[in-house]
KEKE-787651 format. One line per 8 residues: number of its first residue (from 1); for each residue x, y, z of N, C-alpha, C. Coordinates in steps of 0.02 Angstrom, whole numbers, plus 50000, padded with zeros to 5 digits. Each point is the difference from the previous one (the first is absolute). Layout:
<recs>
NUM	X:Y:Z:X:Y:Z:X:Y:Z | ...
</recs>
This chain:
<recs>
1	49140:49432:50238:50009:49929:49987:50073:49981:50009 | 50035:49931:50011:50053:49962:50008:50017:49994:49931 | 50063:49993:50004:50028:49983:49939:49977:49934:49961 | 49972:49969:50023:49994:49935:49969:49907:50025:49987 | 49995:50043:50016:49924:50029:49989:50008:50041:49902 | 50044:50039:50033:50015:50048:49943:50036:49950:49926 | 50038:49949:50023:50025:49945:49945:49927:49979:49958 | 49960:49978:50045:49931:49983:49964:49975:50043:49983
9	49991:50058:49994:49974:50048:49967:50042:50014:49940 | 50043:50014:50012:50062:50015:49941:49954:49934:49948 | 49995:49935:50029:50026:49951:49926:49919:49987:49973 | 49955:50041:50032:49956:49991:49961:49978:50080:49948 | 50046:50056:50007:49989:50042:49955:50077:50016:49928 | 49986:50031:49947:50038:50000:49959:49992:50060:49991 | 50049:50034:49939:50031:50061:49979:49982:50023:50053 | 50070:50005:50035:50018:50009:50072:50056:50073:49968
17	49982:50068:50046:50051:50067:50011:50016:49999:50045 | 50073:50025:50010:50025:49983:50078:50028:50076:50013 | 49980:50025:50028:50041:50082:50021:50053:49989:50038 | 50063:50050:50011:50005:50012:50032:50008:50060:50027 | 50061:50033:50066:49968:50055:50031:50062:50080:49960 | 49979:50045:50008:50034:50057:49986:50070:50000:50029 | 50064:50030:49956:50083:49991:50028:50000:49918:50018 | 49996:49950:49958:49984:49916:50023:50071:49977:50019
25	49990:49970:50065:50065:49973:50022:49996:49926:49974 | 50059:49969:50034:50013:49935:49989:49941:49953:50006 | 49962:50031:50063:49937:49944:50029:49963:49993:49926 | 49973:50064:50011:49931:50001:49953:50004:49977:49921 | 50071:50021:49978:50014:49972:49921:50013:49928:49997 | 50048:49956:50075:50009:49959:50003:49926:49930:49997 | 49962:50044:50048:49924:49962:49985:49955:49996:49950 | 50013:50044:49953:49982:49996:49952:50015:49958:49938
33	50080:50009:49994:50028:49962:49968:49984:49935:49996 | 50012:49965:50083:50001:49932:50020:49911:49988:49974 | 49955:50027:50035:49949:49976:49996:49956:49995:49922 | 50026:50056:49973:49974:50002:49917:50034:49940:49971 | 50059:49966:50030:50032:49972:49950:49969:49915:50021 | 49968:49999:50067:49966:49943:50015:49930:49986:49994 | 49971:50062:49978:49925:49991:49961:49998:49992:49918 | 50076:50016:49989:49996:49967:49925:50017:49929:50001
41	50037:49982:50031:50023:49934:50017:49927:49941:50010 | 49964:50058:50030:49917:49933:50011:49956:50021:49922 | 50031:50030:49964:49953:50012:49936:49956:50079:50003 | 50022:50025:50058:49970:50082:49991:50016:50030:49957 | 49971:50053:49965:50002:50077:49987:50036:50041:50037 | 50056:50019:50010:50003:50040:50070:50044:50031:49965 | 50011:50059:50029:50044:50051:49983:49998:50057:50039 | 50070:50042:50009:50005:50053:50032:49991:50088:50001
49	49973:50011:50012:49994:50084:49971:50061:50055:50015 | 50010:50032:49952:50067:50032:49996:49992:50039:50059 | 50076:50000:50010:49993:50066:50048:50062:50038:50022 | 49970:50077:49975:50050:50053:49954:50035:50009:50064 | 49994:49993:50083:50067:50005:50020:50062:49957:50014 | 49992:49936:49967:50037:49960:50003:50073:50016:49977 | 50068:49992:50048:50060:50024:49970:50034:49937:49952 | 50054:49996:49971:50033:49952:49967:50026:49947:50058
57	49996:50024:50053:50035:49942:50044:49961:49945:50001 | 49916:50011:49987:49958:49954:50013:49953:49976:49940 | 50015:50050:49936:49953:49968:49951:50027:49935:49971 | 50063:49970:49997:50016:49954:49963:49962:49945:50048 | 49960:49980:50045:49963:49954:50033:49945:50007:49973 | 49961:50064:49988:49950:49982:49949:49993:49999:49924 | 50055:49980:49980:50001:49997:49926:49974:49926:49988 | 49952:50002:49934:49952:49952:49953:49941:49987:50056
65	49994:50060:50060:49922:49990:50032:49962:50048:50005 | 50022:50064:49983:49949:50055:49971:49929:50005:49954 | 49964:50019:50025:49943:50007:49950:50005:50037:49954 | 49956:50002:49934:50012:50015:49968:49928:50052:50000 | 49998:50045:49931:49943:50066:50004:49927:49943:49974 | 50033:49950:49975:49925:49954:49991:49980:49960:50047 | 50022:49982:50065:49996:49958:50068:49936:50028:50036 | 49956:49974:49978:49921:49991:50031:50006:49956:50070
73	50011:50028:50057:49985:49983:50069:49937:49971:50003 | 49980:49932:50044:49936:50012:50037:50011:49965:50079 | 50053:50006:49990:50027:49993:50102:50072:50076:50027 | 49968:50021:50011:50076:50035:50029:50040:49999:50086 | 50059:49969:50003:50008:49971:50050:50060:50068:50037 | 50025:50033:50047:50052:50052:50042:50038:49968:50039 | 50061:50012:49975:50056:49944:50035:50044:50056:50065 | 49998:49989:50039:50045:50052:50068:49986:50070:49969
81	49909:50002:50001:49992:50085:50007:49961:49991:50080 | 50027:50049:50011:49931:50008:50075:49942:50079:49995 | 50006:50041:49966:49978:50035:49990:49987:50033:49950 | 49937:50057:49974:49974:49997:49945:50057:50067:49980 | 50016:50038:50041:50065:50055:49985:50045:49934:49943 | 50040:49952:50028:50044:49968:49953:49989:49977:49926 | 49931:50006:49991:49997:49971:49931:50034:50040:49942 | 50034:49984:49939:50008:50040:49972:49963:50053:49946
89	50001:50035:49960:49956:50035:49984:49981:49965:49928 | 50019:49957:49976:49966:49928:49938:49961:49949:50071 | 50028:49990:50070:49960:49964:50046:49920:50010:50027 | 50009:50093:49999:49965:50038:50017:49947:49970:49966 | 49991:49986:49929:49943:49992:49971:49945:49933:50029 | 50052:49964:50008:49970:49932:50008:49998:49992:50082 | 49999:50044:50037:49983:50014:50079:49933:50008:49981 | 49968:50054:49969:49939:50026:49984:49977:49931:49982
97	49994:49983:49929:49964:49945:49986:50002:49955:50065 | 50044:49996:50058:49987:49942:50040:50060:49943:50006 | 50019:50002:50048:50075:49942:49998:49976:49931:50009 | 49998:49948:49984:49970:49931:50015:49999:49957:50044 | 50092:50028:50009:50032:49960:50059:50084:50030:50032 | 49991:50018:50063:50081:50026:50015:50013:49946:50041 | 50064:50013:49986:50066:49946:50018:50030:50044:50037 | 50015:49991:50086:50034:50078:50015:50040:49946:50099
105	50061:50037:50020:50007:49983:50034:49994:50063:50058 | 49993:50059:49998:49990:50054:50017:49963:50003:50054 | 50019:50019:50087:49947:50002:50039:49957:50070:49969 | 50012:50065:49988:49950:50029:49960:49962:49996:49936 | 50003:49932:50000:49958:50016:49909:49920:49994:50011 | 49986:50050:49972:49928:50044:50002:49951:49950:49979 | 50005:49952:49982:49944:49975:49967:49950:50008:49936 | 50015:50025:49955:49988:50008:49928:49974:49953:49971
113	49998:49930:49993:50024:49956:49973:49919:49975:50009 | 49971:49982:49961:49932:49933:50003:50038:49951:50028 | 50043:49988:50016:50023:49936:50016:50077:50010:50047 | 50038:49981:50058:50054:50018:50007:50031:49932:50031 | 50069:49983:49984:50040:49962:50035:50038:50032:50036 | 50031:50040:50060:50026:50039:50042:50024:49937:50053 | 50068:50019:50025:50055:49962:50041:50026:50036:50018 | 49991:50050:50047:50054:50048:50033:50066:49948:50062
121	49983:49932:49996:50056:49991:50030:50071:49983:49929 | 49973:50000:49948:50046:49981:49968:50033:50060:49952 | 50066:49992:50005:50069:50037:49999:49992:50048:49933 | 49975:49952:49969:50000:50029:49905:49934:49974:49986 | 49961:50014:49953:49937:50000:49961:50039:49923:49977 | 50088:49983:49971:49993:49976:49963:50008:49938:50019 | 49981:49986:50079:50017:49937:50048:49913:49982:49993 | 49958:50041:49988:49915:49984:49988:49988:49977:49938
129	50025:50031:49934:50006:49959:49939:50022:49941:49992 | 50076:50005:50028:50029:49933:50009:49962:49935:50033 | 49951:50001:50070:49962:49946:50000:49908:50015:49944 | 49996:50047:49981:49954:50000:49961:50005:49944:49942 | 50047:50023:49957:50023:49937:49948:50014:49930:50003 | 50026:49995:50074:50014:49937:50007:49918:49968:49990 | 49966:50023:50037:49913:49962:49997:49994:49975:49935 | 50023:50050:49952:50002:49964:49913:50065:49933:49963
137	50050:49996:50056:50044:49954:49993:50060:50014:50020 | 50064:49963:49967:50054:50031:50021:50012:50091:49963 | 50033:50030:50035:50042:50069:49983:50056:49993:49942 | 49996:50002:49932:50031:50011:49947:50061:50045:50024 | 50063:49981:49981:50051:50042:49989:49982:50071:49982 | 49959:49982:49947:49994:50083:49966:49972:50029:50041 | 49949:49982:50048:49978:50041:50036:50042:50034:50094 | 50005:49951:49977:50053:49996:50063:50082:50049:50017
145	50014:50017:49930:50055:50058:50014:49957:50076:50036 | 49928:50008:49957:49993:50057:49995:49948:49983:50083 | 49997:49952:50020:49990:50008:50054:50046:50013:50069 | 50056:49956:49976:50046:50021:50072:50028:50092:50002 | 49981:50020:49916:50036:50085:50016:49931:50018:50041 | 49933:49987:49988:49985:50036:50039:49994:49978:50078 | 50012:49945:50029:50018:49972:50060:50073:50050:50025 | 50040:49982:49956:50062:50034:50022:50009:50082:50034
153	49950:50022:49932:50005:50070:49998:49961:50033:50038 | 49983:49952:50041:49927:50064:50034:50026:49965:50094 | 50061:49965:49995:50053:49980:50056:50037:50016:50010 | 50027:50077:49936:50071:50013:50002:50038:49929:49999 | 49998:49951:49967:50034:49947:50014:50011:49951:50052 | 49939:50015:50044:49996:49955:50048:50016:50021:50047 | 50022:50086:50026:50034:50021:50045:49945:50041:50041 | 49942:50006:49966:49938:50062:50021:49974:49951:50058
161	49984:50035:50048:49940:49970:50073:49944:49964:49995 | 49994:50028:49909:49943:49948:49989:50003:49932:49995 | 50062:49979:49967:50030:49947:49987:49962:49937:50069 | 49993:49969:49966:49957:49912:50052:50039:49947:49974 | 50012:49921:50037:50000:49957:49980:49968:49974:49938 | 49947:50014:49984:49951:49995:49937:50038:50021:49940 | 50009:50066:50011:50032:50046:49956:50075:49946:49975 | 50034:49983:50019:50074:49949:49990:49960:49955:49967
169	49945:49957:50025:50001:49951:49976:49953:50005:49932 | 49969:50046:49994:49970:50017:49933:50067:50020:49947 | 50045:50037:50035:50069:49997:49973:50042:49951:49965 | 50011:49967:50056:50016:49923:49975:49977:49943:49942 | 49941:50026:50016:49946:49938:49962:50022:50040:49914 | 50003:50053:50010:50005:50035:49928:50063:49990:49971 | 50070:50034:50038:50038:49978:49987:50025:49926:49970 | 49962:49947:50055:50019:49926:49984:49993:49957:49921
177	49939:50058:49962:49971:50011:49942:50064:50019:49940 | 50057:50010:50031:50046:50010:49941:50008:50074:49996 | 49967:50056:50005:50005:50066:49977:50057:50029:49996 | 50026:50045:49976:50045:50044:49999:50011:50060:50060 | 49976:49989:50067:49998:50022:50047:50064:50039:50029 | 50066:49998:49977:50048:50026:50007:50009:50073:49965 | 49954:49968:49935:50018:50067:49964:49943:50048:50013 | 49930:49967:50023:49965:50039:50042:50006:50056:50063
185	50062:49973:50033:50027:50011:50045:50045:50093:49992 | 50050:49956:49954:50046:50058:49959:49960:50056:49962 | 49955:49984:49965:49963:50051:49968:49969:50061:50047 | 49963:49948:50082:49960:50088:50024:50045:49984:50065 | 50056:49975:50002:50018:49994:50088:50070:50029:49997 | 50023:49985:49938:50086:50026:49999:50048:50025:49953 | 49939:50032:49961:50006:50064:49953:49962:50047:49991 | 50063:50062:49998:49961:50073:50013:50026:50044:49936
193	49962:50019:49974:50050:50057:49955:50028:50055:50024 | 50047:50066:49960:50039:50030:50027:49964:50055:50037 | 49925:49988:49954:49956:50075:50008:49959:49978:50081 | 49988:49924:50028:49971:49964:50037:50050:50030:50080 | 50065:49987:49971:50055:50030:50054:49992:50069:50014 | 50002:50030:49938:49988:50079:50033:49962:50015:50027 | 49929:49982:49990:49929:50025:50051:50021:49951:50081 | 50022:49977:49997:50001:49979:50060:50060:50042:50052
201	50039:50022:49957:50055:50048:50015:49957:50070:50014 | 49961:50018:49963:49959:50059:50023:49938:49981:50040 | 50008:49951:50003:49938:49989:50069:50036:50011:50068 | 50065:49959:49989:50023:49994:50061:50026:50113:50029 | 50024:50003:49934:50010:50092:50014:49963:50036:50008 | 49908:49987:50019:49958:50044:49977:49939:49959:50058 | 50007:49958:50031:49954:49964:50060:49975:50041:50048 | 49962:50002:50025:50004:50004:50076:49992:49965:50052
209	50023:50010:50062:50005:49931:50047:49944:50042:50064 | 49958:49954:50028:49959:50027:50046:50010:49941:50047 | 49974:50015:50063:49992:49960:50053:50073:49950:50044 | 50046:50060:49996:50054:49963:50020:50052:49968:49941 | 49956:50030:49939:50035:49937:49942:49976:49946:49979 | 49929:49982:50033:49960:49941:49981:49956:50015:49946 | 49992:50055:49996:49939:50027:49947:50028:50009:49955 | 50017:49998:49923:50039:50032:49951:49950:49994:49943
217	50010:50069:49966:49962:50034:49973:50015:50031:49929 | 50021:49974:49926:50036:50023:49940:49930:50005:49973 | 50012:50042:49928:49966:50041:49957:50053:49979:49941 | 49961:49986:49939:50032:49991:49939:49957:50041:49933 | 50006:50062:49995:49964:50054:49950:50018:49973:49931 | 49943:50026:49980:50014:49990:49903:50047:50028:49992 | 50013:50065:50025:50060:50034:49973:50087:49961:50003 | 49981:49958:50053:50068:49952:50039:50008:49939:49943
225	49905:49985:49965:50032:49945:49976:50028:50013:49903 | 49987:50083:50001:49999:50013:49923:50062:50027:50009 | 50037:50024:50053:50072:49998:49980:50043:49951:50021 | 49979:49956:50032:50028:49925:49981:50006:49938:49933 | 49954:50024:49990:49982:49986:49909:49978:49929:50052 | 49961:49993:50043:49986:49938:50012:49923:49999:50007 | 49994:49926:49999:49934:49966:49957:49954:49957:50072 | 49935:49992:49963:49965:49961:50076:50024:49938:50015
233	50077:49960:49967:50011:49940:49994:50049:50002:50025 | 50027:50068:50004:50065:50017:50062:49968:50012:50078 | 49942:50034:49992:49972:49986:50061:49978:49962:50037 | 49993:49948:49958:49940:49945:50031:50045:49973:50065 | 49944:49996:50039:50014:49960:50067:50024:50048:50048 | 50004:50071:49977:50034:50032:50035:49979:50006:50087 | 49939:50001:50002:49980:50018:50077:50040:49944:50037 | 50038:49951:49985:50014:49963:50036:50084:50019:50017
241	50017:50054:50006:50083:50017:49985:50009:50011:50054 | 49943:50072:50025:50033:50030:50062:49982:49942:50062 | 49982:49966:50015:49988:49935:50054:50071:49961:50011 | 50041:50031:49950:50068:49938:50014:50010:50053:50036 | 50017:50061:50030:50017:50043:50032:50026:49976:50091 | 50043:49989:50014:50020:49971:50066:49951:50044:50055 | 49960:49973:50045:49951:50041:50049:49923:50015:49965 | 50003:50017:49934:49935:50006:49979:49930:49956:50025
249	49936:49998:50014:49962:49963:50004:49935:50001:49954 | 49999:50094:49971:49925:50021:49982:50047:50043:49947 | 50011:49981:49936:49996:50043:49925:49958:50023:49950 | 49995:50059:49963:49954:50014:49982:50023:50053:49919 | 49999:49961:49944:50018:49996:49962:49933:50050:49941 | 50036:50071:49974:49939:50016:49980:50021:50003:49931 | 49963:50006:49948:49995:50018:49950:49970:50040:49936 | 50017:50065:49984:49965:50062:49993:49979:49949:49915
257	49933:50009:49999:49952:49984:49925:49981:50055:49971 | 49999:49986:49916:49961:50054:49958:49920:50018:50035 | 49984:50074:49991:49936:50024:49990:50021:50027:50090 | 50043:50002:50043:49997:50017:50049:49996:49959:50086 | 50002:49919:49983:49993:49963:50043:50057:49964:50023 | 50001:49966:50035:50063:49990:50057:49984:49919:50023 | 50037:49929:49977:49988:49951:50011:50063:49979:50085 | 49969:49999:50029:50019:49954:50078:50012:49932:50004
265	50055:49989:50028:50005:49909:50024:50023:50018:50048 | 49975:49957:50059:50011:49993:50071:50011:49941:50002 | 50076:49969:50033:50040:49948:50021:50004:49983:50061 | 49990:49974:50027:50007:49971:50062:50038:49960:50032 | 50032:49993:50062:50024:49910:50035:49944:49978:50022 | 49930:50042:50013:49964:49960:50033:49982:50034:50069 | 50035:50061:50028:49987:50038:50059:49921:50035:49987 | 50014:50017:49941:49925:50058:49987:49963:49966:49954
273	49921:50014:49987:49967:49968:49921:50011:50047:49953 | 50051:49976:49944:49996:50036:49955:49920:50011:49977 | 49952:49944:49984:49929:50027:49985:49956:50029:50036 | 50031:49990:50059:49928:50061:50032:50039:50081:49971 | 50067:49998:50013:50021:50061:49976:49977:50013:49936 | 50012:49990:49951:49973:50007:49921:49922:50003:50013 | 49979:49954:50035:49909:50013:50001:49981:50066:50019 | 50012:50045:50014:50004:50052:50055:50003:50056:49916
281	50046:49975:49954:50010:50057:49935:49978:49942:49948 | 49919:49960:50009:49974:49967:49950:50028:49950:49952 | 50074:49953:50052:50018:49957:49971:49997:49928:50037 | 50058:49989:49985:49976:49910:50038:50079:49959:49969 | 49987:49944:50029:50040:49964:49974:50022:49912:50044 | 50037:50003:50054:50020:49956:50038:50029:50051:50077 | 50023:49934:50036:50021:50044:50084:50070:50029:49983 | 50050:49969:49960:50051:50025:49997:50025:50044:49941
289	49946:49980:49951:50007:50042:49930:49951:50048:49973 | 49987:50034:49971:49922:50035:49975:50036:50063:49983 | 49934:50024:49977:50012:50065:49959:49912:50026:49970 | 50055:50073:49987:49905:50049:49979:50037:50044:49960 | 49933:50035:49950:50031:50071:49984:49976:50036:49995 | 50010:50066:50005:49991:50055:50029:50022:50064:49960 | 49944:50060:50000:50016:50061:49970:50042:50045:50027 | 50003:50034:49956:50076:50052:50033:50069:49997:49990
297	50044:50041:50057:50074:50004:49965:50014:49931:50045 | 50088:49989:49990:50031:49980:50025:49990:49989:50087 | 50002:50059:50017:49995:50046:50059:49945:49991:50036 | 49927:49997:49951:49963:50001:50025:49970:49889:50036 | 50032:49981:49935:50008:49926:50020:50027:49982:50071 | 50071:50031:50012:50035:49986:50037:49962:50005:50074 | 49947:50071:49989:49999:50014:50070:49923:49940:50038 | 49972:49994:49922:49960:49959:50010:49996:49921:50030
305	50048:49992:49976:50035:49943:50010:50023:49977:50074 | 50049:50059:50023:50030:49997:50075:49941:50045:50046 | 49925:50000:49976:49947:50019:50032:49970:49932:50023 | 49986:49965:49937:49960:49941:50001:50055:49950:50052 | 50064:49996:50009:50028:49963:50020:50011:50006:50089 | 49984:50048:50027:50003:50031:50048:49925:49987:50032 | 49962:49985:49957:49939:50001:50026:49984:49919:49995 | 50029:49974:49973:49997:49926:50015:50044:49961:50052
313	50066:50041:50003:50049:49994:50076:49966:50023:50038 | 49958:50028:50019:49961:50057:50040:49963:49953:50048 | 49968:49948:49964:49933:49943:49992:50033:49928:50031 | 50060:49984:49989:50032:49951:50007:49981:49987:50077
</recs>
């Protein structure tokens, strides 16, 4: 369904749960935020379901919209998940029972959903919320900060390929709203902590470069990040580091997980699909961004990785 499909559905159900996806970036918390805070605004029930990987950079956007252990759902709505891997493991539950309705801008999202609003031309999930709400009236301030982070954040600031005319002017329109957009800005665009500097210092010492130098290839181990004394809030955003790299075109950003698994982001300019690559090791995502994960070492990621990627240059 269209957004103005999914608006009418939204305003005829109540005690509304809104998920979002596992490691939640800017998009997915940002849509949540905005949109929980505009179904209370029409007299909903709505509220958000916790979710234990959220770092400090991003919970103060959902504070006073959490559910609580007495929050009886009978709509549950998935804001920028595309796949049933992302749910988290409190999400997990309410996959089973059945999702009601996804909200997703994802050319891979699987389809889960009794119901889906999907826009793969649009930049952020949170440029699909953003005309979702409007169908219910104007866009509230309040909703509207926690919408431009996730507009912003899933643009790198407006600098990512995904970036459209649309994308600015959904910008704009928010901004024009009064927000605090500067300090939006400063918070995920132009501050790093000291521990944020060092991993990037050992990325850059510890990479590898393939294909002339276009391919670049870092690993960030638990062990790297427990003697850093650094946190998933020093990491965040990281796959997007090695791409400033002068010549780079195709980065590939891994990350060693508890129990033995190995999380991938594949970056792009746009030469290769990052998602057919990730599809290839059971992930997905967009052409220039995506990601999967995968068992094994470090090592064994890596080779997987510059397997799957070779075999989609292969195809070109």
């Amino acid at each position: 369904m269209n957004y103005t499909e999914a608006a009418a559905l939204l305003r005829g159900q109540d005690h509304i749960l809104i998920l979002t996806h596992k490691r939640p970036d800017g998009d997915t918390i940002g849509c949540a935020a905005a949109l929980c805070q505009a179904l209370r605004e029409q007299g909903k029930d709505a509220a958000i379901l916790p979710n234990e990987d959220a770092t400090t950079l991003f919970t103060p956007y959902l504070e006073g919209y959490l559910a609580g252990e007495d929050f009886q759902p009978a709509f549950v709505v998935s804001v920028d998940i595309a796949g049933r891997q992302l749910f988290t493991p409190a999400g997990e539950a309410w996959l089973h029972r059945g999702i009601d309705l996804a909200i997703d801008h994802h050319p891979s999202y699987e389809g889960f959903a009794a119901q889906s609003c999907v826009d793969p031309s649009r930049a952020a999930c949170g440029e699909l919320v953003y005309d979702l709400i409007l169908q219910w009236g104007p866009v509230s301030k309040e909703a509207a900060l926690p919408l431009y982070v996730a507009v912003s954040t899933d643009t790198g600031c407006f600098v990512y390929n995904n970036t459209t005319p649309e994308t600015h002017r959904v910008a704009a329109d928010l901004m024009a709203l009064g927000i605090d957009f500067q300090g939006v800005n400063k918070r995920h665009f132009r501050t790093k902590s000291l521990k944020r500097l060092q991993l990037e210092a050992l990325i850059i010492d510890t990479m590898d470069l393939h294909d002339g130098g276009e391919t670049a290839v870092c690993a960030v181990s638990l062990a790297d990040m427990a003697r850093l004394g650094a946190t998933e809030r020093d990491a965040e955003d990281i796959a997007a580091f090695l791409g400033q790299l002068e010549g780079v075109r195709t980065s590939v950003t891994i990350r060693e997980l508890e129990g033995g698994e190995c999380k991938l982001s594949v970056r792009t300019d746009g030469s290769l699909n990052a998602t057919q690559v990730c599809a290839l090791l059971g992930g997905g995502g967009h052409a220039a961004a995506a990601g999967c994960t995968i068992s094994g070492t470090i090592q064994d990621a890596k080779d997987a990785i510059l397997n799957a990627i070779r075999q989609v240059q292969g195809h070109a």
